[in-house]
C-alpha positions as protocol buffer text, in pm:
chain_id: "A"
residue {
  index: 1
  type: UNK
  ca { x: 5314 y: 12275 z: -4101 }
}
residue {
  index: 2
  type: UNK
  ca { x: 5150 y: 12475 z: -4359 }
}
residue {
  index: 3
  type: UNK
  ca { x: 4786 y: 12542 z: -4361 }
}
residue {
  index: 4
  type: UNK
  ca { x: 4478 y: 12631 z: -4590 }
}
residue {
  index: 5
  type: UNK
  ca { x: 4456 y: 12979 z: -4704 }
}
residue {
  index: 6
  type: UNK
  ca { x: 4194 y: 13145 z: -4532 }
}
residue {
  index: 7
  type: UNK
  ca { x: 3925 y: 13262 z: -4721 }
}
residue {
  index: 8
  type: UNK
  ca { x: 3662 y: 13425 z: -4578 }
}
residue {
  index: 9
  type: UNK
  ca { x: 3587 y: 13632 z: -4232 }
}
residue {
  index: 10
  type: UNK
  ca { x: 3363 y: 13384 z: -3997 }
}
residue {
  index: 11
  type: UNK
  ca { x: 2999 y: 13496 z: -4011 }
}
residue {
  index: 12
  type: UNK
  ca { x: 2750 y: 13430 z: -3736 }
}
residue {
  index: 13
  type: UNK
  ca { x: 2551 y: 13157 z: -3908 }
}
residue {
  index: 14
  type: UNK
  ca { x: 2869 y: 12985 z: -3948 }
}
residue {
  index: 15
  type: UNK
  ca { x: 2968 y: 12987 z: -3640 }
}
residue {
  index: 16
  type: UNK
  ca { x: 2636 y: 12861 z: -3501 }
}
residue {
  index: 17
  type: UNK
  ca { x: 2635 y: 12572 z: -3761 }
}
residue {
  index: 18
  type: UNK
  ca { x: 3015 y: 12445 z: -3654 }
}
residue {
  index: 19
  type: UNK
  ca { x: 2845 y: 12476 z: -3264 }
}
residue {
  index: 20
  type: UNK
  ca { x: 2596 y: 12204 z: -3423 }
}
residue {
  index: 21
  type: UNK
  ca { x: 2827 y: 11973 z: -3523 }
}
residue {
  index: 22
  type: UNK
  ca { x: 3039 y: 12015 z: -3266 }
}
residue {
  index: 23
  type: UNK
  ca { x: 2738 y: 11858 z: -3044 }
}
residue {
  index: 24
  type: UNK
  ca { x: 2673 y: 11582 z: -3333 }
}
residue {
  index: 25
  type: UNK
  ca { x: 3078 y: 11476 z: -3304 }
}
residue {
  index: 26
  type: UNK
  ca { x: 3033 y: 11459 z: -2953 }
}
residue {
  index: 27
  type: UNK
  ca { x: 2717 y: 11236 z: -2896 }
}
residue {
  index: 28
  type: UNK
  ca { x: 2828 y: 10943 z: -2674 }
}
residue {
  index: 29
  type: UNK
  ca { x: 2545 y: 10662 z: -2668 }
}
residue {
  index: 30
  type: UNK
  ca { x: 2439 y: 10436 z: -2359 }
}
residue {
  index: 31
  type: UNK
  ca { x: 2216 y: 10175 z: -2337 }
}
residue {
  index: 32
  type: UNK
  ca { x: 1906 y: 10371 z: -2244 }
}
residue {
  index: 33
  type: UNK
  ca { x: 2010 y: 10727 z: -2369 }
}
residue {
  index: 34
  type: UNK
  ca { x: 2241 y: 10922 z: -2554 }
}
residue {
  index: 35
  type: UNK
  ca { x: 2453 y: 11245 z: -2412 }
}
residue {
  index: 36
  type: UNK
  ca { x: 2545 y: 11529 z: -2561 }
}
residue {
  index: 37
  type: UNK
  ca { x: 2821 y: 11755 z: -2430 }
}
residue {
  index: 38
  type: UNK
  ca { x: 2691 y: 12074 z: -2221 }
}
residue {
  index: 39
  type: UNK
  ca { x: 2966 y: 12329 z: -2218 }
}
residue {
  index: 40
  type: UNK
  ca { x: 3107 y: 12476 z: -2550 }
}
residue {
  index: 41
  type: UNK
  ca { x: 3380 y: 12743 z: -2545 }
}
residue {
  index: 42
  type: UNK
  ca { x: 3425 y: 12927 z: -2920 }
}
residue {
  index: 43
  type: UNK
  ca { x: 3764 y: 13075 z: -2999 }
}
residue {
  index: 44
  type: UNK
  ca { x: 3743 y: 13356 z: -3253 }
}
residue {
  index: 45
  type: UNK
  ca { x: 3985 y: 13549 z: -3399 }
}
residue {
  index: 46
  type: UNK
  ca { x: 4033 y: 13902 z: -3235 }
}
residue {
  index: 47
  type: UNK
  ca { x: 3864 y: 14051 z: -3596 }
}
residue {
  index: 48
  type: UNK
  ca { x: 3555 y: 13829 z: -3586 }
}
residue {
  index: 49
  type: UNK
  ca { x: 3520 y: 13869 z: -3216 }
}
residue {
  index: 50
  type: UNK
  ca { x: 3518 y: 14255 z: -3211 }
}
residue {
  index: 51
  type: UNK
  ca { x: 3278 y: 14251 z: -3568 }
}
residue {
  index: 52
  type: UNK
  ca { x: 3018 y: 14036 z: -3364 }
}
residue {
  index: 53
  type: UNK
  ca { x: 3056 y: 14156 z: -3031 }
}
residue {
  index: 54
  type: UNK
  ca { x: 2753 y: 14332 z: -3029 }
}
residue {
  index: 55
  type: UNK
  ca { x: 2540 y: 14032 z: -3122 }
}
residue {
  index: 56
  type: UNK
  ca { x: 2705 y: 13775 z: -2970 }
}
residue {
  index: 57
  type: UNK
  ca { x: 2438 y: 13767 z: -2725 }
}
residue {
  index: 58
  type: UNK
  ca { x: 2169 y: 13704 z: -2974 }
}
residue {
  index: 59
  type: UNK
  ca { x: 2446 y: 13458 z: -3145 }
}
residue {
  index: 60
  type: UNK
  ca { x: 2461 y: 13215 z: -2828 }
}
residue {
  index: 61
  type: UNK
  ca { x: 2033 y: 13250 z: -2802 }
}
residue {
  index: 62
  type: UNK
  ca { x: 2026 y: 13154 z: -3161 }
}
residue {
  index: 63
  type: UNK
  ca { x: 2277 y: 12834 z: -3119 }
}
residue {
  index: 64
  type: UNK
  ca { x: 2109 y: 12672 z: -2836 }
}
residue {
  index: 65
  type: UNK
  ca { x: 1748 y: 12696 z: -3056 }
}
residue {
  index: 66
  type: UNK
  ca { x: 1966 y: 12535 z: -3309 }
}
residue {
  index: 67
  type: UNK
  ca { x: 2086 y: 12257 z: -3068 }
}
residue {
  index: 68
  type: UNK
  ca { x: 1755 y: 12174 z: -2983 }
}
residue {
  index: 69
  type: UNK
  ca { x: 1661 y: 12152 z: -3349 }
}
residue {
  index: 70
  type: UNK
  ca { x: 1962 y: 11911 z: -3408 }
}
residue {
  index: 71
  type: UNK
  ca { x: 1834 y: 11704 z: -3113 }
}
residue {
  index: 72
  type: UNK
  ca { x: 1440 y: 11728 z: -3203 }
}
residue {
  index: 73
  type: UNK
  ca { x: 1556 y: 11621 z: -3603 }
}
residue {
  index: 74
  type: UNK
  ca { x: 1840 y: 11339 z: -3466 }
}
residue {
  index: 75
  type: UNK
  ca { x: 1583 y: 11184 z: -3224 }
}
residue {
  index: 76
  type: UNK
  ca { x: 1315 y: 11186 z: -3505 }
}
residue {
  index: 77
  type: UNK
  ca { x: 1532 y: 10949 z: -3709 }
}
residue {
  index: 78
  type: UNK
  ca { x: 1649 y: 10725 z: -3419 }
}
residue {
  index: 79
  type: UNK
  ca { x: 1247 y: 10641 z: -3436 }
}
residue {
  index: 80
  type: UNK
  ca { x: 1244 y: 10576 z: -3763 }
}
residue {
  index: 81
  type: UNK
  ca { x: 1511 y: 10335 z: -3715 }
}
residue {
  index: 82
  type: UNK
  ca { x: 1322 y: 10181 z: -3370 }
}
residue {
  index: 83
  type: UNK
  ca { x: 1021 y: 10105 z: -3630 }
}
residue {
  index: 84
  type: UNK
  ca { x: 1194 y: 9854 z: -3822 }
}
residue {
  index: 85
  type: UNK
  ca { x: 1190 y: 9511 z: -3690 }
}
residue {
  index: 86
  type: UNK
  ca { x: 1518 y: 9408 z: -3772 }
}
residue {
  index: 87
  type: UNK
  ca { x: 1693 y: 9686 z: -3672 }
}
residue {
  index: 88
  type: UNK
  ca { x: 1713 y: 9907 z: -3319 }
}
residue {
  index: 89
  type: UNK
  ca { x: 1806 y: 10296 z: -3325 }
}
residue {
  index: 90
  type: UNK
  ca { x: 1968 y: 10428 z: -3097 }
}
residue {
  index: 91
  type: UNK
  ca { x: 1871 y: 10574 z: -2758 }
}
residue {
  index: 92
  type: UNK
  ca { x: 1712 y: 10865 z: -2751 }
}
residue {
  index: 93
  type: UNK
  ca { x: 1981 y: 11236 z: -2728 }
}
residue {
  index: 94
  type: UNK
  ca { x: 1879 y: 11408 z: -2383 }
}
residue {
  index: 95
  type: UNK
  ca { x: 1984 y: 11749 z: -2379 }
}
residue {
  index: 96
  type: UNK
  ca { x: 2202 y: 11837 z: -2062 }
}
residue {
  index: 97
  type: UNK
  ca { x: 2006 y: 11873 z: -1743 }
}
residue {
  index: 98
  type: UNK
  ca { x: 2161 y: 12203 z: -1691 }
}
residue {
  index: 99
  type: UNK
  ca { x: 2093 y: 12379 z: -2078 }
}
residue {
  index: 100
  type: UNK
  ca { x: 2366 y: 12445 z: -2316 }
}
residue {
  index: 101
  type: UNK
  ca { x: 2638 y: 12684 z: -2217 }
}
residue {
  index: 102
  type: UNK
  ca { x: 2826 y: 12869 z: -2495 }
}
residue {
  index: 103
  type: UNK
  ca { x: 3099 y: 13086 z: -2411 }
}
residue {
  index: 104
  type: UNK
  ca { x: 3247 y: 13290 z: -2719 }
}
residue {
  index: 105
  type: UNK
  ca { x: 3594 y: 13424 z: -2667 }
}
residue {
  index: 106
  type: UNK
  ca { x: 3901 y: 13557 z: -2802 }
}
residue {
  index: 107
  type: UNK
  ca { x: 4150 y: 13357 z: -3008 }
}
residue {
  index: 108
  type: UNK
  ca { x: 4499 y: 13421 z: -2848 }
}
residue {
  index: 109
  type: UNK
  ca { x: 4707 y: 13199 z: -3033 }
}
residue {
  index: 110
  type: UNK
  ca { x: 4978 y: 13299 z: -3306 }
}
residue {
  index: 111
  type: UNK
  ca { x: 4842 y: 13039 z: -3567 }
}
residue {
  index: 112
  type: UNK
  ca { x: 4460 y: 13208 z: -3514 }
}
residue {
  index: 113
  type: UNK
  ca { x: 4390 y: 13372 z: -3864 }
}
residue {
  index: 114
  type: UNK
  ca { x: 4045 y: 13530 z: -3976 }
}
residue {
  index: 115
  type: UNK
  ca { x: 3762 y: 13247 z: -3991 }
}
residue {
  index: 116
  type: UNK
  ca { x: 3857 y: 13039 z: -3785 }
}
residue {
  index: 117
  type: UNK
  ca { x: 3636 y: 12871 z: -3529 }
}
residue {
  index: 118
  type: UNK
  ca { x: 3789 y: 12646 z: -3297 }
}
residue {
  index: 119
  type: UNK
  ca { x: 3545 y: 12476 z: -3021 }
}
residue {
  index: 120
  type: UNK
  ca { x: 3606 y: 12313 z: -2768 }
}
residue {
  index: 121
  type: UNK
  ca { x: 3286 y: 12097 z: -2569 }
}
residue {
  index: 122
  type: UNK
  ca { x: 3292 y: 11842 z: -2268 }
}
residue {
  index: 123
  type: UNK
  ca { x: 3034 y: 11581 z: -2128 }
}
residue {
  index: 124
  type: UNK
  ca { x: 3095 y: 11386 z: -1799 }
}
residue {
  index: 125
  type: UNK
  ca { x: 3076 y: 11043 z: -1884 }
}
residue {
  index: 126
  type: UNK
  ca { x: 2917 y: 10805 z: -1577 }
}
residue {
  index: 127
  type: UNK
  ca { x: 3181 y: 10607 z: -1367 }
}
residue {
  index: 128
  type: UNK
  ca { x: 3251 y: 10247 z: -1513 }
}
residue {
  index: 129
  type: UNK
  ca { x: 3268 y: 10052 z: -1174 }
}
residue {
  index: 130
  type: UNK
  ca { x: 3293 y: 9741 z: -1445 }
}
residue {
  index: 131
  type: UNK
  ca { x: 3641 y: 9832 z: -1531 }
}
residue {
  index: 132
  type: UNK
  ca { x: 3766 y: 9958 z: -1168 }
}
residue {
  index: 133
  type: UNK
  ca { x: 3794 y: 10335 z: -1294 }
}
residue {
  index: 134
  type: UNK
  ca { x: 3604 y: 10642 z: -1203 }
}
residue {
  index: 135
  type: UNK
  ca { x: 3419 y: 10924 z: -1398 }
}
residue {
  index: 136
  type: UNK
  ca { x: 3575 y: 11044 z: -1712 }
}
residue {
  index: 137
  type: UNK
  ca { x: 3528 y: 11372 z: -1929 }
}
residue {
  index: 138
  type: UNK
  ca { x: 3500 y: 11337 z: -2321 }
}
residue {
  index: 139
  type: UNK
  ca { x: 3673 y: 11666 z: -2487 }
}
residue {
  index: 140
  type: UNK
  ca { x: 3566 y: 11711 z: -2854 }
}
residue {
  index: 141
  type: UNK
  ca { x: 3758 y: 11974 z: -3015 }
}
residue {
  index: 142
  type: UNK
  ca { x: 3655 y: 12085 z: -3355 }
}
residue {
  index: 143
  type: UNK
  ca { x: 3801 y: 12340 z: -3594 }
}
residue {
  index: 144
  type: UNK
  ca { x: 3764 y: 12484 z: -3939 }
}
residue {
  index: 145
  type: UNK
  ca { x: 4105 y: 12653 z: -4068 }
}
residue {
  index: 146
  type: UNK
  ca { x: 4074 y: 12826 z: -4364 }
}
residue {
  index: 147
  type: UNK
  ca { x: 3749 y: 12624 z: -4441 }
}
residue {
  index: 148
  type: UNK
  ca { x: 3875 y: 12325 z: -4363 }
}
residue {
  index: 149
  type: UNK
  ca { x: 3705 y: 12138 z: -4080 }
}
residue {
  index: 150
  type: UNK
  ca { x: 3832 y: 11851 z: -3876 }
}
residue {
  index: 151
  type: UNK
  ca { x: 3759 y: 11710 z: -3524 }
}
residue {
  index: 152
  type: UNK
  ca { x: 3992 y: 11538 z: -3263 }
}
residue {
  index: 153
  type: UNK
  ca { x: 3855 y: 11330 z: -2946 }
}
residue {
  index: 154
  type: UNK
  ca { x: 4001 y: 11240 z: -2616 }
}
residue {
  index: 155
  type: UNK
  ca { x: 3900 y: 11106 z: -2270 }
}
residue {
  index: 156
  type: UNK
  ca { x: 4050 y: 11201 z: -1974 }
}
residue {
  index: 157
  type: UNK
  ca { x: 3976 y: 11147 z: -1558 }
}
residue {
  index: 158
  type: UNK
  ca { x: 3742 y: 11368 z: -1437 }
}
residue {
  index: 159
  type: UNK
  ca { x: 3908 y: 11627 z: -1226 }
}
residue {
  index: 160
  type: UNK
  ca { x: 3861 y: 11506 z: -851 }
}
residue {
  index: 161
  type: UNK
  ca { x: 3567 y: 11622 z: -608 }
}
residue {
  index: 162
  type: UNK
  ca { x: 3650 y: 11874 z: -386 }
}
residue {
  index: 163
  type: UNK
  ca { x: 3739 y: 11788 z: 13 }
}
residue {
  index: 164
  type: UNK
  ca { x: 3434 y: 11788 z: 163 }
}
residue {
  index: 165
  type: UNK
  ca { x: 3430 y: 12170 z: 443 }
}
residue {
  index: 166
  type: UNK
  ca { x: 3442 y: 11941 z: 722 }
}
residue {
  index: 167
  type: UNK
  ca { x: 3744 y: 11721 z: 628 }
}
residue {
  index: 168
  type: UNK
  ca { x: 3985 y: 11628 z: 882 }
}
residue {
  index: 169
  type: UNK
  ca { x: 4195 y: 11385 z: 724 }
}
residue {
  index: 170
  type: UNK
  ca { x: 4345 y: 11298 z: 402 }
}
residue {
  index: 171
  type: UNK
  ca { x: 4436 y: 10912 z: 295 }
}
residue {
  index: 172
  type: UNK
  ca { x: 4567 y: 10822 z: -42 }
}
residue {
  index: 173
  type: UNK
  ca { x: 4663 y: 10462 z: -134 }
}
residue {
  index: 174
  type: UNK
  ca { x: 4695 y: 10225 z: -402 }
}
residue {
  index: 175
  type: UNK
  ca { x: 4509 y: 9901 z: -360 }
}
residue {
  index: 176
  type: UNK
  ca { x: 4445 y: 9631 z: -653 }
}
residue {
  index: 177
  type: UNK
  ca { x: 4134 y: 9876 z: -771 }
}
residue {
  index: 178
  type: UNK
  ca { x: 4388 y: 10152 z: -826 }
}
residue {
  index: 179
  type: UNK
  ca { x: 4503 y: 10492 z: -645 }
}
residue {
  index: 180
  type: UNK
  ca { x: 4217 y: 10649 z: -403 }
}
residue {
  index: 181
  type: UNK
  ca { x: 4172 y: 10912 z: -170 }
}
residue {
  index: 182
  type: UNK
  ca { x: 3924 y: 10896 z: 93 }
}
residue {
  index: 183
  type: UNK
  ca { x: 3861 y: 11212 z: 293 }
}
residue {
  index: 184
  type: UNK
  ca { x: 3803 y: 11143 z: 673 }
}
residue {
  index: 185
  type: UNK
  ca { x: 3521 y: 11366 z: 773 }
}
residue {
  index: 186
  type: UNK
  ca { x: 3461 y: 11189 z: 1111 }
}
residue {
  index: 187
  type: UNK
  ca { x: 3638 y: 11131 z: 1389 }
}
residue {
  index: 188
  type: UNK
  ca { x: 3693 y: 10751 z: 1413 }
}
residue {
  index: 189
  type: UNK
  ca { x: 3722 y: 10527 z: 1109 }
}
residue {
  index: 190
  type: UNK
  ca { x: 3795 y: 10147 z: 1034 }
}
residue {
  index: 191
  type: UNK
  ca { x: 4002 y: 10058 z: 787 }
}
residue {
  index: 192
  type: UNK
  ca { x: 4067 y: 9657 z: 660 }
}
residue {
  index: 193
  type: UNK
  ca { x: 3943 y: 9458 z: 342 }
}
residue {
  index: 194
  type: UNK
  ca { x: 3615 y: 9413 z: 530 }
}
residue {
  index: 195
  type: UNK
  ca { x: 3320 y: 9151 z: 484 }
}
residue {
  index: 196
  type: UNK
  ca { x: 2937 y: 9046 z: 549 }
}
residue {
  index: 197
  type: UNK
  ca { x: 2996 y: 9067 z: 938 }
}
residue {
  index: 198
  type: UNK
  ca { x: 3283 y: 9369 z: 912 }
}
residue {
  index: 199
  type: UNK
  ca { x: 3176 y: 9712 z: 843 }
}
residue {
  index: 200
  type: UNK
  ca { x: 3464 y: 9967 z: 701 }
}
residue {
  index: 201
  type: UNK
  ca { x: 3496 y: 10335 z: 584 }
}
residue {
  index: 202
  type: UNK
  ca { x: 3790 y: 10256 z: 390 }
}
residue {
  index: 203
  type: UNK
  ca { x: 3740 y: 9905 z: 230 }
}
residue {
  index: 204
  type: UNK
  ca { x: 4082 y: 9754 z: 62 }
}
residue {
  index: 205
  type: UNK
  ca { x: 4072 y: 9548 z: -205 }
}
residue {
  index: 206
  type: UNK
  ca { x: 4423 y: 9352 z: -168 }
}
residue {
  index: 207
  type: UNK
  ca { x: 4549 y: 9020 z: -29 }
}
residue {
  index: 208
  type: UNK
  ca { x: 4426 y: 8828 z: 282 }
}
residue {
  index: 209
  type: UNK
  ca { x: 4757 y: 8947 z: 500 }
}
residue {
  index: 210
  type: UNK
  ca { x: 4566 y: 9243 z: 587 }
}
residue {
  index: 211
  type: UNK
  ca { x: 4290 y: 9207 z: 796 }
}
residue {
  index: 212
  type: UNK
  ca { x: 3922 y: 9226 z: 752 }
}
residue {
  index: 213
  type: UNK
  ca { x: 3943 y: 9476 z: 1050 }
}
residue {
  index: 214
  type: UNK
  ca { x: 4262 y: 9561 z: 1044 }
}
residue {
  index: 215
  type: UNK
  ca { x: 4271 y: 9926 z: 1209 }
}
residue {
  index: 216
  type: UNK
  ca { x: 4068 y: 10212 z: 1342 }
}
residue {
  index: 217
  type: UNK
  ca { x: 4162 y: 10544 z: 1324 }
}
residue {
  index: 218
  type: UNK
  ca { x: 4070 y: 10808 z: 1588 }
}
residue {
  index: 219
  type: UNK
  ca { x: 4063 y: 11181 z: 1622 }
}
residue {
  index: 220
  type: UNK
  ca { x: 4082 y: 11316 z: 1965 }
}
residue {
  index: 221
  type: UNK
  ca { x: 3834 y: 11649 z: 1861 }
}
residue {
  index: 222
  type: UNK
  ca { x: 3967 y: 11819 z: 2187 }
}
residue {
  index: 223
  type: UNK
  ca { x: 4345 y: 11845 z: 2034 }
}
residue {
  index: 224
  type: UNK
  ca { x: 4266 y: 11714 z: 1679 }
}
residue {
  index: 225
  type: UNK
  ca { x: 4517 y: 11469 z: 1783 }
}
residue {
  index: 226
  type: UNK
  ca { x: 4512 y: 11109 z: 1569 }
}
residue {
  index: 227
  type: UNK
  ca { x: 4525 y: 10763 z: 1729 }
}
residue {
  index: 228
  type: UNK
  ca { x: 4570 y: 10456 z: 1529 }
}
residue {
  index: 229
  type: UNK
  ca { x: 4460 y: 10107 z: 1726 }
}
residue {
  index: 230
  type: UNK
  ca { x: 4568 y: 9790 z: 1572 }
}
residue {
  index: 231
  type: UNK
  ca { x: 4355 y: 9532 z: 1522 }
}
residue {
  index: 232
  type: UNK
  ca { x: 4523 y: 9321 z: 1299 }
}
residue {
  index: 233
  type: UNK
  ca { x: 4707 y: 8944 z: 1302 }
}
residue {
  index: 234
  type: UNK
  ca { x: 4977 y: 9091 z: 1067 }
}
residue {
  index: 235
  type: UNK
  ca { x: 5078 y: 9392 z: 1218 }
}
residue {
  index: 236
  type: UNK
  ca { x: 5035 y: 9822 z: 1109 }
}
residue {
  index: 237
  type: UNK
  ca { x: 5359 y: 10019 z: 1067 }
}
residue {
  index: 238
  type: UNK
  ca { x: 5314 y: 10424 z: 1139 }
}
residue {
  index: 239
  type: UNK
  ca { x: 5631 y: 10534 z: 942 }
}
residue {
  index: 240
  type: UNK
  ca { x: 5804 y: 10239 z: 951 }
}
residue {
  index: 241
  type: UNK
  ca { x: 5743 y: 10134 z: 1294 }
}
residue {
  index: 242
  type: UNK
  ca { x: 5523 y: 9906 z: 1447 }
}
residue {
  index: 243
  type: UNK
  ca { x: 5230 y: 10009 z: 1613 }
}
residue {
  index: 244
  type: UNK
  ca { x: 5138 y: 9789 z: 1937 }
}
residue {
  index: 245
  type: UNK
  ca { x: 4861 y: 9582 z: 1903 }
}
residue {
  index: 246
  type: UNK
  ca { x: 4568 y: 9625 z: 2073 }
}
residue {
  index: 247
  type: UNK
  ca { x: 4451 y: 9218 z: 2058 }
}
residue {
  index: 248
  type: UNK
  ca { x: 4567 y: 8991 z: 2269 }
}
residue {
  index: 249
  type: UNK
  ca { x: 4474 y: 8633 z: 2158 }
}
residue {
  index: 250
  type: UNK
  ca { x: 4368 y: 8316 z: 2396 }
}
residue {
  index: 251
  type: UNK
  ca { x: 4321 y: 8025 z: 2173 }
}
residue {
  index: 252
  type: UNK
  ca { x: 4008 y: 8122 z: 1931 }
}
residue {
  index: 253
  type: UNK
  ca { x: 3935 y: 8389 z: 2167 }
}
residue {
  index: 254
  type: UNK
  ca { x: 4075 y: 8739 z: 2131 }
}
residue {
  index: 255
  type: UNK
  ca { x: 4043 y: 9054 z: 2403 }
}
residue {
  index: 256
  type: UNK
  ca { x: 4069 y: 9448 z: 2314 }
}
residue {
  index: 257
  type: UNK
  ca { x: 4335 y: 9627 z: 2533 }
}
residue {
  index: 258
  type: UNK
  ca { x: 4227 y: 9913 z: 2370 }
}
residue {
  index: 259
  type: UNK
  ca { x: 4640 y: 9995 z: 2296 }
}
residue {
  index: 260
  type: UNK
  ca { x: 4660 y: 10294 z: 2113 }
}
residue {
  index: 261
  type: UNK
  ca { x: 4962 y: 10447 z: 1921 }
}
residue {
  index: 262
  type: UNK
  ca { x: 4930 y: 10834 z: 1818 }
}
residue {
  index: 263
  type: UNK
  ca { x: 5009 y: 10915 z: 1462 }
}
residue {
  index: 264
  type: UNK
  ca { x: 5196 y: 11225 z: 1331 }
}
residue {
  index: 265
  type: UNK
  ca { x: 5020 y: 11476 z: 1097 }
}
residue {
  index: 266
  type: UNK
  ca { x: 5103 y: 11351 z: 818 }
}
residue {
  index: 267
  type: UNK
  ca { x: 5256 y: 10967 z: 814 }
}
residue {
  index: 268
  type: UNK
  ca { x: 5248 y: 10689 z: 591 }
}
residue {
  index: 269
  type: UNK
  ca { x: 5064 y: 10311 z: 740 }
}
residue {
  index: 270
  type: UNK
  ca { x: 5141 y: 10042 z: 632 }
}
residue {
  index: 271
  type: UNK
  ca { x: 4933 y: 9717 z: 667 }
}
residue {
  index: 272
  type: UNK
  ca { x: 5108 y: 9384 z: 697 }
}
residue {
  index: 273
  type: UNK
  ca { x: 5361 y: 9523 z: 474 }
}
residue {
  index: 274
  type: UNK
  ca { x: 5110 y: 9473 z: 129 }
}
residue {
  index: 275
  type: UNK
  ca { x: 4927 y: 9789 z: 130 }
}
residue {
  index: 276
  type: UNK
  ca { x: 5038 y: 10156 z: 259 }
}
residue {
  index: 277
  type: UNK
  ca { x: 4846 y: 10412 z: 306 }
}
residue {
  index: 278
  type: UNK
  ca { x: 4963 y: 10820 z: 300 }
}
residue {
  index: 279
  type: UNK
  ca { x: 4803 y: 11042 z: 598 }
}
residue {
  index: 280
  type: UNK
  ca { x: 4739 y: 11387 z: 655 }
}
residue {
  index: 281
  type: UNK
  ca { x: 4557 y: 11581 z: 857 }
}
residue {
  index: 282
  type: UNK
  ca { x: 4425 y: 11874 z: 777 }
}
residue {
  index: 283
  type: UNK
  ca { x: 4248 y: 11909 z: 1149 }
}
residue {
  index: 284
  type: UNK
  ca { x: 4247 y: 12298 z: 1275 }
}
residue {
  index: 285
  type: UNK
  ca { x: 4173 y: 12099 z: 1624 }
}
């Protein structure tokens, strides 16, 4: 694929202007405000890096004044717009909570030439519980090749939260809201769809074959050893084989025997055959 000559070597000013509208390709607006992405990374030729090294320093300084410019000057005409009647602007640009960070670094790629600024910038977009999906990260990649500038946008998961230091337990599953992990950071948990008089840790949202309260999950912290009680009407499989219930029913009455079944360190449970759920422990117990 051919591309534009390139003409001239990327000068500092430039560079801090394609930062700008990097930002202003990026804005994503809400209802009550509009973000702006918070980390920019700058890929420079090796020429251009090594002819501003010494000021790039003074180069980042002078690009987050110029953000805040951008911002002051963008918000100034969303207010313009909010003072006609017929029209609203748009929310307000907030700057990140945590300032702008610019890193400037070395082009490595083949196809790099001299003047050309590639950036790549990022904003964490809130979770839309509406649609059943977590967090996601907007990545707005601009570039100008030989002069030429164009921009390309994508969304994509958030990378997951760390395990909490004082995990003991892994479970991933798939219910109808989608894959999960829960990390078990105590050492007895309930797991069913649950309900107004049935409190869970791990809530499923999946047919009524499993059971509001359909098991609990217990860790021994003597041994780190797990023990799965079955609570269920259904039934709970620990690698294919059923678990003994701990319920025994008299009419509309029903009576713990407080049956346990221990469960390997890492296992997969299934629940009334609908829903299975992949263990681990990660217990040093």
């Amino acid at each position: 694929m051919d591309r534009p000559a390139t003409t001239t070597p990327a000068t500092a000013r430039e560079i801090i202007l394609e930062i700008v509208r990097n930002m202003r390709e990026g804005l994503e607006p809400l209802h009550y405000s509009t973000l702006a992405p918070a980390v920019y990374h700058v890929y420079l030729h090796t020429q251009d890096l090594e002819r501003l090294r010494g000021i790039l320093p003074r180069v980042v300084e002078e690009a987050r004044r110029a953000l805040d410019d951008e911002l002051e000057t963008l918000n100034r005409a969303s207010l313009a717009e909010k003072l006609k009647i017929s029209k609203r602007g748009d929310p307000k640009i907030t700057a990140p909570e945590g300032g702008w960070q610019i890193y400037i670094v070395e082009d490595t790629s083949e196809e790099s030439a001299p003047g050309d600024i590639l950036i790549s910038s990022e904003l964490a977009l809130p979770a839309k519980d509406e649609f059943g999906s977590g967090s996601m990260t907007k990545r707005i990649a601009t570039r100008r090749l030989g002069g030429v500038s164009s921009t390309k946008q994508s969304y994509e998961p958030a990378p997951p939260a760390p395990a909490p230091s004082n995990t003991v337990a892994v479970i991933e599953y798939e219910d109808s809201g989608g894959r999960k992990t829960y990390h078990m950071t105590k050492n007895e948990i309930v797991v069913g769809r649950g309900g107004r008089d049935y409190w869970t840790d791990i809530k499923l949202d999946t047919l009524p074959d499993v059971s509001r309260e359909h098991f609990r999950l217990r860790r021994d912290p003597a041994n780190g050893q797990f023990f799965l009680k079955d609570l269920s009407r259904l039934g709970t499989t620990i690698d294919g084989e059923k678990a003994p219930s701990s319920l025994e029913f008299e009419g509309n009455e029903k009576r713990d025997l407080n049956r346990e079944a221990p469960v390997p360190n890492q296992a997969k449970i299934g629940l009334a055959g609908v829903v299975f759920l992949d263990f681990r422990s990660v217990s040093n117990g």
